[in-house]
C-alpha positions in Angstrom: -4.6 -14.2 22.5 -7.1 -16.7 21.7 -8.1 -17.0 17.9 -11.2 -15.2 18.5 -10.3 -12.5 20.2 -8.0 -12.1 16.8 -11.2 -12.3 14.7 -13.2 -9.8 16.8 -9.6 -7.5 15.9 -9.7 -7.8 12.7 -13.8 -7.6 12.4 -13.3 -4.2 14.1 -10.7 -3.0 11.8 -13.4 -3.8 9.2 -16.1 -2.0 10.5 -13.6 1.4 11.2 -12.9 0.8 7.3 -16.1 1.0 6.2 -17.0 4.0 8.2 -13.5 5.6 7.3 -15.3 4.9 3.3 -18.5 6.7 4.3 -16.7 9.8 6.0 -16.7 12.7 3.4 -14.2 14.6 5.6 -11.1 11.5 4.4 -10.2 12.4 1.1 -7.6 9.9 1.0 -10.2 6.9 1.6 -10.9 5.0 -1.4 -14.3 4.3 -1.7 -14.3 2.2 -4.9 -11.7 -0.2 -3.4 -11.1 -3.1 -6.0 -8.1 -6.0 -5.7 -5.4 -3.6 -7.3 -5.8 -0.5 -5.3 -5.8 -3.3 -1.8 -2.7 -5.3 -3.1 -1.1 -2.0 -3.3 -2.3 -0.5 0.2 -1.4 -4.1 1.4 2.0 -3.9 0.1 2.5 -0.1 1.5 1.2 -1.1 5.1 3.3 -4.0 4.9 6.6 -1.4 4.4 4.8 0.3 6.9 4.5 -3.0 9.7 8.5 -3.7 8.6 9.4 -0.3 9.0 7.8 -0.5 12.7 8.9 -3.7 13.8 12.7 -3.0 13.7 12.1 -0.4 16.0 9.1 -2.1 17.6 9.5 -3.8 21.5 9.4 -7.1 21.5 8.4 -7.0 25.2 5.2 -5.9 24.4 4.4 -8.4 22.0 5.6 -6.3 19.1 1.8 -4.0 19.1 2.7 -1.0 16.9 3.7 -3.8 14.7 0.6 -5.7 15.1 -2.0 -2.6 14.5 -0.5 -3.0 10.7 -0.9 -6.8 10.4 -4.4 -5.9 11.9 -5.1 -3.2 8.7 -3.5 -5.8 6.6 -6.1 -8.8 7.9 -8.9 -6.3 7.2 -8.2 -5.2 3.6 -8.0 -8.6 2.9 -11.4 -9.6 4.7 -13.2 -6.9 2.6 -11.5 -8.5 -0.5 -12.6 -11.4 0.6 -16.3 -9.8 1.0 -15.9 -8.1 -2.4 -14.8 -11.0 -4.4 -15.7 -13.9 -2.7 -12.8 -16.1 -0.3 -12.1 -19.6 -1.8 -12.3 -22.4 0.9 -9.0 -23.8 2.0 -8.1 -26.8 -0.6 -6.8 -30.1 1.4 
């Protein structure tokens, strides 16, 4: 998959977040997401994506793996929007 295909993934995992925010019928989504509460739904998707991939098919490019890695890339987009990204440092 070509790197923008990737981004468009992970830009639409952003967009279903923020309507997932918005919906008053998903108690469980966080609306006042800060660093702590992501680094901690990070860490439990990750378990999650591990959890998968031991059972995942590597034939198929591991993709119930991927869909966390996908979550994962989002969260840390909107932290990125939240707090601001830092440019890569040569």
């Amino acid at each position: 998959m070509k790197r923008k295909n990737v981004y468009k993934a992970v830009d639409s995992e952003r967009d279903y977040q923020t309507k997932m925010t918005e919906a008053t019928n998903r108690p469980d989504m966080i609306s006042e997401f800060n660093i702590s509460t992501a680094l901690l739904a990070m860490e439990e998707t990750l378990t999650r994506a591990r959890a998968t991939w031991y059972h995942d098919n590597p034939d198929d490019k591991y993709q119930r793996t991927m869909e966390h890695l996908r979550k994962i890339a989002g969260m840390a987009v909107q932290m990125g929007e939240k707090y601001g990204m830092p440019n890569r440092q040569t």
